[in-house]
N, CA, C and O of each residue as an XYZ file, in Angstrom:
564
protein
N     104.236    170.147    -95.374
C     104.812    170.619    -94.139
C     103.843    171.603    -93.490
O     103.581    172.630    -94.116
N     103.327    171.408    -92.389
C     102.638    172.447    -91.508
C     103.571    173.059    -90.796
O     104.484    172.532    -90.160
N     103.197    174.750    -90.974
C     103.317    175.905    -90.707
C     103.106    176.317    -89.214
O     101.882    176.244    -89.103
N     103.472    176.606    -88.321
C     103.317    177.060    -87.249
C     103.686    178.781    -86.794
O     104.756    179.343    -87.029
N     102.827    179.219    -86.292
C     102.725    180.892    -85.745
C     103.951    180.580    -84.720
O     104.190    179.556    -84.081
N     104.636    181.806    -84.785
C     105.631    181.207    -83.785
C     105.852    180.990    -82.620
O     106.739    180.371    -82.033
N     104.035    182.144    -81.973
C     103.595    181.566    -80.409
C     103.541    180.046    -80.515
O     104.228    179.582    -79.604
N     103.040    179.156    -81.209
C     102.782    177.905    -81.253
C     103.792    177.407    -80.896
O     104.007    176.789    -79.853
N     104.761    177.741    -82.085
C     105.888    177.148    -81.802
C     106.597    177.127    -80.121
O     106.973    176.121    -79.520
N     106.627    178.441    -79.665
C     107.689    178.559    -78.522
C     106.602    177.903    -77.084
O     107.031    177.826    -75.933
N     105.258    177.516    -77.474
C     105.210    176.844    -76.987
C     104.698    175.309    -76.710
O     104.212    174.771    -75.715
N     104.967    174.914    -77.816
C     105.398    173.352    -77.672
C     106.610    173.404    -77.330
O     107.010    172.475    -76.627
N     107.696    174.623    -77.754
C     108.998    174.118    -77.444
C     108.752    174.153    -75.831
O     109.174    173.168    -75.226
N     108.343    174.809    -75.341
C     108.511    175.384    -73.559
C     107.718    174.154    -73.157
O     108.206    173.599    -72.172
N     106.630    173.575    -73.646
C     106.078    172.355    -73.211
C     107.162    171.140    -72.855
O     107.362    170.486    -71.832
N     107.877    171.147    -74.423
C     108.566    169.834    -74.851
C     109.844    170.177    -73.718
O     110.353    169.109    -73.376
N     110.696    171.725    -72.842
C     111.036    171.611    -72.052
C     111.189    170.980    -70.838
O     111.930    170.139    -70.330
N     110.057    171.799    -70.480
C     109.218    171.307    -69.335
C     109.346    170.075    -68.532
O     109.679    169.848    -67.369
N     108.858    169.134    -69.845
C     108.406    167.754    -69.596
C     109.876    166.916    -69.134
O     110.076    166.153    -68.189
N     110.738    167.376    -70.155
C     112.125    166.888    -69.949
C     113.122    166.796    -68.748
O     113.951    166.056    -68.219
N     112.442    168.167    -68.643
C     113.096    168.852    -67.366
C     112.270    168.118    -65.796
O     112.925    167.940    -64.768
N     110.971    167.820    -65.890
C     110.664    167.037    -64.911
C     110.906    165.553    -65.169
O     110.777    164.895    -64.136
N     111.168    164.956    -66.066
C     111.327    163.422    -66.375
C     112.662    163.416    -65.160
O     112.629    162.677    -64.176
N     113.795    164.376    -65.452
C     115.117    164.112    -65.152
C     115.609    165.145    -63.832
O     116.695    165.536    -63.404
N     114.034    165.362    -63.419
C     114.323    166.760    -62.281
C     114.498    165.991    -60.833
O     113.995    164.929    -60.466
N     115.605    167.113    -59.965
C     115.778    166.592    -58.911
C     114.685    166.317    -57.787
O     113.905    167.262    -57.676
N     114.476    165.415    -57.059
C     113.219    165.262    -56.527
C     113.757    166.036    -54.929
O     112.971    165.688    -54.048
N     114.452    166.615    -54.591
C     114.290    168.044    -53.876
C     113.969    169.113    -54.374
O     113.662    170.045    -53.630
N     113.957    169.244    -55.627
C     113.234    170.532    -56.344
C     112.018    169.833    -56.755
O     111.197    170.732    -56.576
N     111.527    169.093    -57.072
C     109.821    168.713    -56.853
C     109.350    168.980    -56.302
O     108.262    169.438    -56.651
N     109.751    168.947    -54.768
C     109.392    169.109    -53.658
C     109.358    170.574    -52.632
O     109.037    170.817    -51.469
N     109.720    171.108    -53.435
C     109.996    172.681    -53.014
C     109.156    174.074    -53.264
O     109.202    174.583    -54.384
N     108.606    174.513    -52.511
C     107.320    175.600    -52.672
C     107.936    175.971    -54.045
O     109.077    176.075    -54.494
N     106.683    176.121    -54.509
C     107.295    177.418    -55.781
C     107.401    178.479    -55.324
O     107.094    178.427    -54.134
N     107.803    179.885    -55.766
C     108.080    180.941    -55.565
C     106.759    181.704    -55.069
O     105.855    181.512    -55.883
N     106.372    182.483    -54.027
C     104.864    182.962    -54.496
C     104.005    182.251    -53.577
O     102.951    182.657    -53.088
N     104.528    181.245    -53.419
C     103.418    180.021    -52.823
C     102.115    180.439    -51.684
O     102.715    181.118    -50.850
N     101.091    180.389    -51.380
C     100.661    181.004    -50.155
C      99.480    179.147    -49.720
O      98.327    178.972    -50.116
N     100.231    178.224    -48.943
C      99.807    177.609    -48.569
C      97.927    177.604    -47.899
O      97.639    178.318    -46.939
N      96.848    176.702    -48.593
C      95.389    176.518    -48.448
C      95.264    176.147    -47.247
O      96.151    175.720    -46.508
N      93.966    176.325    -46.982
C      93.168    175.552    -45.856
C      92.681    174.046    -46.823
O      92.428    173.960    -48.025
N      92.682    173.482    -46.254
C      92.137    172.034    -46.576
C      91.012    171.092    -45.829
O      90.706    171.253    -44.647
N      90.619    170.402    -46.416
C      89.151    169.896    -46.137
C      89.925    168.136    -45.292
O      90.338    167.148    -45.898
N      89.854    168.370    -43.783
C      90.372    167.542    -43.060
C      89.474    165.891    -43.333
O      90.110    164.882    -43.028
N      88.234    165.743    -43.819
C      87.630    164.789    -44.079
C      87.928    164.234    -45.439
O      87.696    163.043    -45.648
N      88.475    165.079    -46.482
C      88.734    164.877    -47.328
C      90.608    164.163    -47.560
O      90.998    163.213    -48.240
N      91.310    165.050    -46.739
C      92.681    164.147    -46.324
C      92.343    163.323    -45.476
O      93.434    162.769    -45.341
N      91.826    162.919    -44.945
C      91.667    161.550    -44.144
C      91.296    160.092    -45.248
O      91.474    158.882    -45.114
N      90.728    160.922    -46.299
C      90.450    159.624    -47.195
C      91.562    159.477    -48.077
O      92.091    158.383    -48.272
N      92.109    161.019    -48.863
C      93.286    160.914    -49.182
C      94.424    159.839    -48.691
O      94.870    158.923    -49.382
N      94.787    160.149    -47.368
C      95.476    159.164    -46.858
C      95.627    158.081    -46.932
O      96.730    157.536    -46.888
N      94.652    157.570    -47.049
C      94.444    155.723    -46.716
C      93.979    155.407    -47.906
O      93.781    154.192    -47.939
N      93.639    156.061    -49.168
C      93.343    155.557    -50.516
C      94.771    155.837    -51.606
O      95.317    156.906    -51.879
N      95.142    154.254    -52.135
C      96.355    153.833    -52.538
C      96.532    154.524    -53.811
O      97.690    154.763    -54.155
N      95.370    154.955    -54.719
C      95.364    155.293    -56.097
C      95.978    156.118    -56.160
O      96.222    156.475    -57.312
N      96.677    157.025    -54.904
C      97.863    158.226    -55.146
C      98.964    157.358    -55.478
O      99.166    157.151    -56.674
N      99.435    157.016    -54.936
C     100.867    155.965    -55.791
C     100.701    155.007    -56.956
O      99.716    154.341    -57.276
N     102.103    155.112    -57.607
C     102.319    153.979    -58.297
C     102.573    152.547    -58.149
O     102.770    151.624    -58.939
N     102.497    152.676    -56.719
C     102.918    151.003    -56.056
C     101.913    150.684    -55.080
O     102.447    149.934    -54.264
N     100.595    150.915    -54.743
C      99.858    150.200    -54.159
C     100.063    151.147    -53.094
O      99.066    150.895    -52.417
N     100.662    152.054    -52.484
C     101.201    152.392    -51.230
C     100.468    153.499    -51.140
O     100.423    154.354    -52.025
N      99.593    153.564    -49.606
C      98.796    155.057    -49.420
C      99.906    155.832    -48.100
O     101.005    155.541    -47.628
N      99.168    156.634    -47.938
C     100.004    157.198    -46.928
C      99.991    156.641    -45.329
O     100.793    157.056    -44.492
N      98.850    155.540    -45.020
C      98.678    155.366    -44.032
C      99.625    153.824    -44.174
O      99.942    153.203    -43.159
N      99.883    153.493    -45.139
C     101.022    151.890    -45.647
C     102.002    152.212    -44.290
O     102.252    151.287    -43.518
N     102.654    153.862    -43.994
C     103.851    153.871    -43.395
C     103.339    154.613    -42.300
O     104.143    154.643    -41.368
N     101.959    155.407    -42.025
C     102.139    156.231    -40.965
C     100.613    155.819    -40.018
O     100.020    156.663    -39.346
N     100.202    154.480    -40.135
C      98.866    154.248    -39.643
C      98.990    154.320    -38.221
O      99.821    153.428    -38.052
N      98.737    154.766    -37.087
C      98.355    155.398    -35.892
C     100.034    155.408    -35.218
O     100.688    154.707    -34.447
N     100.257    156.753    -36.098
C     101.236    157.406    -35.737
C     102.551    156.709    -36.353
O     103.666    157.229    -36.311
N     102.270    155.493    -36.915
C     103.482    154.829    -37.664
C     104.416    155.425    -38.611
O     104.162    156.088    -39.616
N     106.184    154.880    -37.841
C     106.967    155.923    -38.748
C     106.988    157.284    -38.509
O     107.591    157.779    -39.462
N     106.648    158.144    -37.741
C     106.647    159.618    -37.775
C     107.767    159.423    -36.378
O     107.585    158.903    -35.278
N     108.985    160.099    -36.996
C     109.856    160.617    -36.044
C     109.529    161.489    -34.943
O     108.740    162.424    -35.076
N     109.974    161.278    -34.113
C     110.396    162.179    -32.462
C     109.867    163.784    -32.980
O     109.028    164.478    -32.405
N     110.774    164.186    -34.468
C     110.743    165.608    -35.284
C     109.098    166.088    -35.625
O     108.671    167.241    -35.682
N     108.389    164.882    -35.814
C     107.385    165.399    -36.385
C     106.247    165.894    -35.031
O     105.016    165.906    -35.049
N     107.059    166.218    -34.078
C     106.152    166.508    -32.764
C     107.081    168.314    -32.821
O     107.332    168.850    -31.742
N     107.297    168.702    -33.547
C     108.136    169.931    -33.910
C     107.421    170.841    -34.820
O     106.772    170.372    -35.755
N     107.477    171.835    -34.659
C     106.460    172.868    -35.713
C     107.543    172.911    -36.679
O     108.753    172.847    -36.460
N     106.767    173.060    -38.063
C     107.188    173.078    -39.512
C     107.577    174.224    -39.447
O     106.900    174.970    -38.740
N     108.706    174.765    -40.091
C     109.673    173.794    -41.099
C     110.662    173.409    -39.419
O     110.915    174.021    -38.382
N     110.982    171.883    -40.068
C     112.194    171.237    -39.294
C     112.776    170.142    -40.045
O     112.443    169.689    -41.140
N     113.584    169.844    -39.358
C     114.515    168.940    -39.767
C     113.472    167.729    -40.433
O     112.337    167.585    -39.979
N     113.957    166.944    -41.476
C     113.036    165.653    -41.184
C     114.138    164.975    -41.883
O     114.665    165.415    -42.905
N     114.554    163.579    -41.120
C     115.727    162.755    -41.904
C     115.695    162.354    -43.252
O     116.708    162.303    -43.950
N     114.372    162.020    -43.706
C     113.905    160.987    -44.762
C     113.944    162.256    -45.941
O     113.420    161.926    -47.004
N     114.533    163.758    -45.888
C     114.114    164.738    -46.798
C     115.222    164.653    -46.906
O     115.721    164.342    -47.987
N     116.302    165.021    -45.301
C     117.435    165.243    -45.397
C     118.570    164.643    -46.237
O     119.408    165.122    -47.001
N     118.186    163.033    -45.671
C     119.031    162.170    -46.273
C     118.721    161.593    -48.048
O     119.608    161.389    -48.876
N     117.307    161.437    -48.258
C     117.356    161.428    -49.658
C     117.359    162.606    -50.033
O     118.156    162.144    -50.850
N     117.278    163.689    -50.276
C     117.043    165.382    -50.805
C     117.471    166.173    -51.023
O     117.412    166.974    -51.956
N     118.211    166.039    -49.810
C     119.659    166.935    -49.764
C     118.938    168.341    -49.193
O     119.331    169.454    -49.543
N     117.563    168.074    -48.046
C     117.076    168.811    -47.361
C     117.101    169.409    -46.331
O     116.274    169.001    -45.516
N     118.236    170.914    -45.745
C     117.678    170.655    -44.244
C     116.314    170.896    -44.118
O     115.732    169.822    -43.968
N     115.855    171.469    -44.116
C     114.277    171.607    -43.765
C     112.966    171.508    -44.311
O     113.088    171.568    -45.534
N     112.126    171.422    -44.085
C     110.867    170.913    -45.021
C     110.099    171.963    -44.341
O     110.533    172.626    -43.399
N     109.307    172.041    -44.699
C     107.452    172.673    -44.636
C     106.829    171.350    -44.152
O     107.419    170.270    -44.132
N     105.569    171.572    -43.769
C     104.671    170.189    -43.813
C     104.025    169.863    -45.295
O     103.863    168.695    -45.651
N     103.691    170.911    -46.081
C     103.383    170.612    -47.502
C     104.534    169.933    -48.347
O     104.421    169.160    -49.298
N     105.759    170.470    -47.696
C     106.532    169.874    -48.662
C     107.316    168.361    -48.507
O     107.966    167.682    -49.302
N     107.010    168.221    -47.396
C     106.985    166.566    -46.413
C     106.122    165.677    -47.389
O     106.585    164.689    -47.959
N     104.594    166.198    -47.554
C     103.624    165.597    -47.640
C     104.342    165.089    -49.204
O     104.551    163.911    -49.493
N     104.675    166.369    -50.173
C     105.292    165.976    -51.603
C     106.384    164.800    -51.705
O     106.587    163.980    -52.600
N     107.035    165.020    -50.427
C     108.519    164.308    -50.639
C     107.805    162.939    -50.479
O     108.010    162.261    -51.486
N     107.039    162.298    -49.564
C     106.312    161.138    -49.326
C     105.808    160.849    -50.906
O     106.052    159.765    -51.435
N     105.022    162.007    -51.670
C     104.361    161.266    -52.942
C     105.754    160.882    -53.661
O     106.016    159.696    -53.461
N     106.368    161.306    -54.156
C     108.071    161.515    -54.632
C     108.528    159.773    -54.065
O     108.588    158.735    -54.724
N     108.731    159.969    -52.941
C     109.778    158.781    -52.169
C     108.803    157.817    -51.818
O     108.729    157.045    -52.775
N     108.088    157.506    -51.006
C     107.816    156.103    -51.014
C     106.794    155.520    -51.235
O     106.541    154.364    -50.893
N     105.693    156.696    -52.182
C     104.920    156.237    -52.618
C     105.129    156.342    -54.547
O     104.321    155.875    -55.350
N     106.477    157.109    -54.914
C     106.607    156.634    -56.247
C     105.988    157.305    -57.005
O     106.227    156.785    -58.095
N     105.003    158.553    -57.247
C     104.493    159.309    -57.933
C     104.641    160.474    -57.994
O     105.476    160.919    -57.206
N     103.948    161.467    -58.901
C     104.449    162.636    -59.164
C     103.994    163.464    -57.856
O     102.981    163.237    -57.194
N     105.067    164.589    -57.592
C     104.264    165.441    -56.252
C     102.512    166.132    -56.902
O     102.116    166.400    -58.036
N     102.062    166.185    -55.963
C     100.818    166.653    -56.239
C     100.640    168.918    -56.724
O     101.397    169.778    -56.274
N      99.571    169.142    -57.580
C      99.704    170.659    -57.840
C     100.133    171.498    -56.738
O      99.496    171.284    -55.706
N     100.923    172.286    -56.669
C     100.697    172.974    -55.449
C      99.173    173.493    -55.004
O      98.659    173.504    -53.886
N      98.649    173.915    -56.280
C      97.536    174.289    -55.394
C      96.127    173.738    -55.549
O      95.159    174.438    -55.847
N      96.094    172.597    -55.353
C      95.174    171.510    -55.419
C      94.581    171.097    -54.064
O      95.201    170.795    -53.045
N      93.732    171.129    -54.190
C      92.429    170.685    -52.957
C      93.045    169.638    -52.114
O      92.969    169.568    -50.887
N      93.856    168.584    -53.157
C      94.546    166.913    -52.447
C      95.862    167.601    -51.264
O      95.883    167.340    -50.062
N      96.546    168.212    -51.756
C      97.657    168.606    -51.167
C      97.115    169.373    -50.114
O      97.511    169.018    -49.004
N      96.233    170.432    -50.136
C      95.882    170.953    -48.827
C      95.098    170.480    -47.699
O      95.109    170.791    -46.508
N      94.297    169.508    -48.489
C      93.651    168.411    -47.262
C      94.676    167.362    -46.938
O      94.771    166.995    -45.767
N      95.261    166.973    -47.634
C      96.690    166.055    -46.732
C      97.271    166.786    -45.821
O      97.432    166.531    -44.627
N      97.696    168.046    -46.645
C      98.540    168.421    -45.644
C      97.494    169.092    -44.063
O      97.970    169.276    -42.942
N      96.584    169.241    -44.327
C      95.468    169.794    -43.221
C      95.554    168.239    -42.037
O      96.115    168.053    -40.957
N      94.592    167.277    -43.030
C      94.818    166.002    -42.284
C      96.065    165.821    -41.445
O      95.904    165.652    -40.237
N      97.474    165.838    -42.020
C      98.613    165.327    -41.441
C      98.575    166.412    -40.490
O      98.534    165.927    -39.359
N      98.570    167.818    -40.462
C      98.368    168.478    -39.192
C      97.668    168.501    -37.575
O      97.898    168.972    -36.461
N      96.537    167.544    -38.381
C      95.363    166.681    -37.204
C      95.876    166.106    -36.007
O      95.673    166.250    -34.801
N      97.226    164.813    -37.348
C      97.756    163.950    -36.408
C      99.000    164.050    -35.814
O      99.606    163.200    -35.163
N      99.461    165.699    -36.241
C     100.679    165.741    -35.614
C      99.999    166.106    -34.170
O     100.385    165.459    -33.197
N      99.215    166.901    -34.028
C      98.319    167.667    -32.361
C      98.457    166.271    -31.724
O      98.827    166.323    -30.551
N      98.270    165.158    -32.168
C      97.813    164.187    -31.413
C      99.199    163.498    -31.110
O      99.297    162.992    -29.992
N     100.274    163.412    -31.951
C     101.319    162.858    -31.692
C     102.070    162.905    -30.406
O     102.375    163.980    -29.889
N     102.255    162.200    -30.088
C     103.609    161.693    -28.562
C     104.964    161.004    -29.337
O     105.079    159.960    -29.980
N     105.801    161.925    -29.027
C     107.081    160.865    -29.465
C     107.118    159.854    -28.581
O     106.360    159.845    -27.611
N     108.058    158.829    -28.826
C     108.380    157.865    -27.702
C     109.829    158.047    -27.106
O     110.860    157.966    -27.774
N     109.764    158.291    -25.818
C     110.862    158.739    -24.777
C     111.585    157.595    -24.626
O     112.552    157.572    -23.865
């Protein structure tokens, strides 16, 4: 039988938590700043490739599958963050989003994978990128 220090122990146990706790976690709390959070600058050339490269999902699906020149982006997304967004609301149980936390709910919902670190280079150039194309957005009247 191996012996364990009992830091060891408490944390594999906090690991073996953890893991459990995200297998079966609500994907509006995935999606939700952590506490603390202080949102990056991001490398806009770098979310532009982000976007349109599929290897972020588990299903083939990049971000441009649903939003390629302006595709899918509600009337809302011509609205400064945080606002309403249906697709948070209605699966999430969200009223309001961030744009970072839009960008998560998309990895989450319809691209099928885990949300990205909060504070990871990918997430702040998406979310930088998706800021690009909101400036440019026109709803349709």
């Amino acid at each position: 039988m191996v012996k364990l220090a009992p830091a060891a122990v408490f944390a594999v146990f906090t690991a073996l938590v953890s893991a459990a706790a995200h297998a079966g976690a609500d994907p509006g709390a995935q999606i939700t700043r952590p506490p603390g959070y202080k949102p990056m600058a991001g490398d806009v050339a770098l979310g532009e490739k982000l976007f349109n490269d599929t290897k972020l999902s588990t299903n083939g699906m990049s971000c441009a599958s649903c939003h390629a020149n302006h595709g899918a982006f509600q009337a809302s997304f011509a609205k400064p963050y945080p606002h309403t967004v249906a697709m948070a609301r209605d699966q999430l149980g969200r009223k309001t989003v961030y744009l970072d936390e839009m960008v998560q709910g998309c990895m989450v919902m319809p691209m099928a994978a885990k949300p990205l670190p909060w504070d990871s280079k990918e997430l702040a150039a998406l979310t930088t990128y998706t800021a690009t194309l909101q400036k440019t957005f026109k709803p349709a009247r």
